[in-house]
C-alpha positions in Angstrom: -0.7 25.2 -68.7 1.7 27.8 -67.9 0.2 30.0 -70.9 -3.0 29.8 -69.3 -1.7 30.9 -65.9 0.4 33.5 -67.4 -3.5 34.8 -69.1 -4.8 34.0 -65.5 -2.4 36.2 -63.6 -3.7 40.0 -64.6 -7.1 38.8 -63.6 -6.4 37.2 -60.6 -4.5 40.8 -59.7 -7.4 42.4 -61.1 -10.0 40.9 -58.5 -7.4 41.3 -55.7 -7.8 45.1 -56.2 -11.2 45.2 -56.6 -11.6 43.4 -53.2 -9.4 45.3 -51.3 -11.4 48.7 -52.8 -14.8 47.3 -51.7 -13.2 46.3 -48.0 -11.8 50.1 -47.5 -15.6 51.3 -48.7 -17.3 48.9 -46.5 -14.9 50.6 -43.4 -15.0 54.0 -44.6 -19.2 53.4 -44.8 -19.1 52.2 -41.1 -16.8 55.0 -39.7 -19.1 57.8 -41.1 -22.1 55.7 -39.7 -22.1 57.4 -36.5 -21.2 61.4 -38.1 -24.6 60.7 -39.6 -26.5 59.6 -36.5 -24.9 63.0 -35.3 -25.7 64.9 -38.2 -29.6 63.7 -38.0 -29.8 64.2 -34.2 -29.1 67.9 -34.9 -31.4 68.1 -37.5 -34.0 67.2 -35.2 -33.5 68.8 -32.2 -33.0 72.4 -34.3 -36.2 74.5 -33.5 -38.6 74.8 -35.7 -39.7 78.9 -36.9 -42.4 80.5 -34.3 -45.9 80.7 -36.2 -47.0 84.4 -36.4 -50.1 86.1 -37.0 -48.7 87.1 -40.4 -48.3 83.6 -41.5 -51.8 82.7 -40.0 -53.7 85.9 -41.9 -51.4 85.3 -45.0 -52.8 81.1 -45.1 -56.1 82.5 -44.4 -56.2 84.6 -47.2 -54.9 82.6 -49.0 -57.8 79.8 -48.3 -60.7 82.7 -48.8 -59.0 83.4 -52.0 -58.8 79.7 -53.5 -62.1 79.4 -52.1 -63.2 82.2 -54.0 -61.8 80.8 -57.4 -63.9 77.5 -56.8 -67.3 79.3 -56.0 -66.6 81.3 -59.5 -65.5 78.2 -61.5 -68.4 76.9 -60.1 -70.9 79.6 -61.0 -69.1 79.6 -64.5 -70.3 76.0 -64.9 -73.7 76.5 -63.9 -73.9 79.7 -66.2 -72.5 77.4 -69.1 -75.3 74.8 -68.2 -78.3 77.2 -68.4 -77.2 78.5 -71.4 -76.5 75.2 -73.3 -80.0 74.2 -71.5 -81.2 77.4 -72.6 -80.0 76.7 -76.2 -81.5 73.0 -76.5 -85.3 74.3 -74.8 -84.8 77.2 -78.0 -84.2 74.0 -80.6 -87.0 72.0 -79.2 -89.6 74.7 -79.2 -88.3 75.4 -82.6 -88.8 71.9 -83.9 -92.2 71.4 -82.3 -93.4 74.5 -84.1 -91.6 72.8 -87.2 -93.3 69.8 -87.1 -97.1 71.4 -86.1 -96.9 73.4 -89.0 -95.7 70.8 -90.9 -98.7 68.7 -89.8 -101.2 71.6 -90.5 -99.0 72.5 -94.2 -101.4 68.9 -95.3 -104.3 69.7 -94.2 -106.7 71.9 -96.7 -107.6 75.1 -95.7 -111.4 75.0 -96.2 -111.3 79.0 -97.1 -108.9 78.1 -100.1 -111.1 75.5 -100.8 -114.3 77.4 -101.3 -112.8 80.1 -103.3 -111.3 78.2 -106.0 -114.4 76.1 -105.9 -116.5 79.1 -106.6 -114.2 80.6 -108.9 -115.0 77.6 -111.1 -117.9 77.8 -113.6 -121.5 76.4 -112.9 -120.5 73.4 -115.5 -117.1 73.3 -113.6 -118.8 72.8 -110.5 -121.5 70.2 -112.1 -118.5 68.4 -113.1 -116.9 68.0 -109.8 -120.1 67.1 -108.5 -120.4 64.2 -111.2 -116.7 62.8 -110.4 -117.4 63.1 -107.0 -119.9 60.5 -107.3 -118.4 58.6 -109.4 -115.8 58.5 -106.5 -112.8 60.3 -108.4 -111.3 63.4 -108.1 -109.6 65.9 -110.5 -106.2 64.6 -110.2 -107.8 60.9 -110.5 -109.8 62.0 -114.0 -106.6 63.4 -115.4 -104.4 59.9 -114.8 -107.3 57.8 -116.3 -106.4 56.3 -119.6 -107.6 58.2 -123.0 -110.7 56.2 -123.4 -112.1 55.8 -119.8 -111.7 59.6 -119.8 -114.1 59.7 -122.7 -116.5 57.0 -121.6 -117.0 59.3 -118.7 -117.5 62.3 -120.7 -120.3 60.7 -122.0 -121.9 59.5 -119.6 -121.9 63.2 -117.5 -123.3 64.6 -120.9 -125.7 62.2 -120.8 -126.7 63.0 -117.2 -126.7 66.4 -117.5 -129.4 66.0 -120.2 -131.6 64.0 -118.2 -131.5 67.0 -115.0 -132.3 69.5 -118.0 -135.5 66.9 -119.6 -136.4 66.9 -115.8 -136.0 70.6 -114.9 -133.5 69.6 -112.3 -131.3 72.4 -113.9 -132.3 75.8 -115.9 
């Protein structure tokens, strides 16, 4: 047992110091208590600086002039919005006109039409006028199979010599 008092002893002097340290900062705390009730009593009672009318024109310039900043980041803004408005109103115009001539791009002309159609030979043109009531067109003639193709090639030979037997045609 005396071993473990002998470990026991440093750390009992250890805490003995560390008391007697904390009871001299708790007195040296309470003795400056009252220079610091001092110290802020003089703080508040020192006068504060007179206002002049330099300080008042320099805050009101000052104001006009952050004021100013705001009006200009505003219009800035608002410039930046017309134009991206301005930009979008250019792309929508843009793709209407796009799509309406897109829309139109199907649709025959009917000049177009006529001209190729009279550029065509009267037989050309008694042709068309055969398929057409046959209900096909050229582009439906040319897809038929071989022998359909033929079978109608007779038959608007065959027709065509009937309109001449009958004058239809000179």
């Amino acid at each position: 047992m005396s071993s473990v008092s002998n470990h026991l002893k440093p750390l009992d002097y250890h805490f003995a110091s560390l008391r007697a340290e904390q009871q001299n900062s708790s007195q040296e705390t309470i003795s400056s208590l009252p220079q610091m009730q001092r110290i802020q009593e003089q703080e508040d009672t020192r006068e504060q600086p007179a206002v002049t009318s330099h300080d008042i024109t320099l805050s009101q310039s000052l104001f006009y002039a952050q004021q100013a900043a705001q009006e200009e980041a505003a219009q800035r803004h608002s410039s930046a919005q017309q134009v991206a408005q301005a930009i979008a109103d250019e792309a929508a115009a843009k793709a209407d006109q796009e799509a309406q001539q897109a829309a139109y791009s199907n649709v025959p002309d009917p000049k177009a039409d006529f001209l190729d159609y009279m550029e065509k030979t009267p037989e050309e043109r008694f042709f068309l006028a055969f398929l057409n009531a046959e209900g096909l067109t050229e582009e439906e003639f040319e897809a038929l199979p071989q022998e359909k193709k033929e079978e109608l090639l007779d038959k608007f030979e065959q027709v065509m010599k009937e309109k001449m037997e009958n004058g239809d045609i000179i």
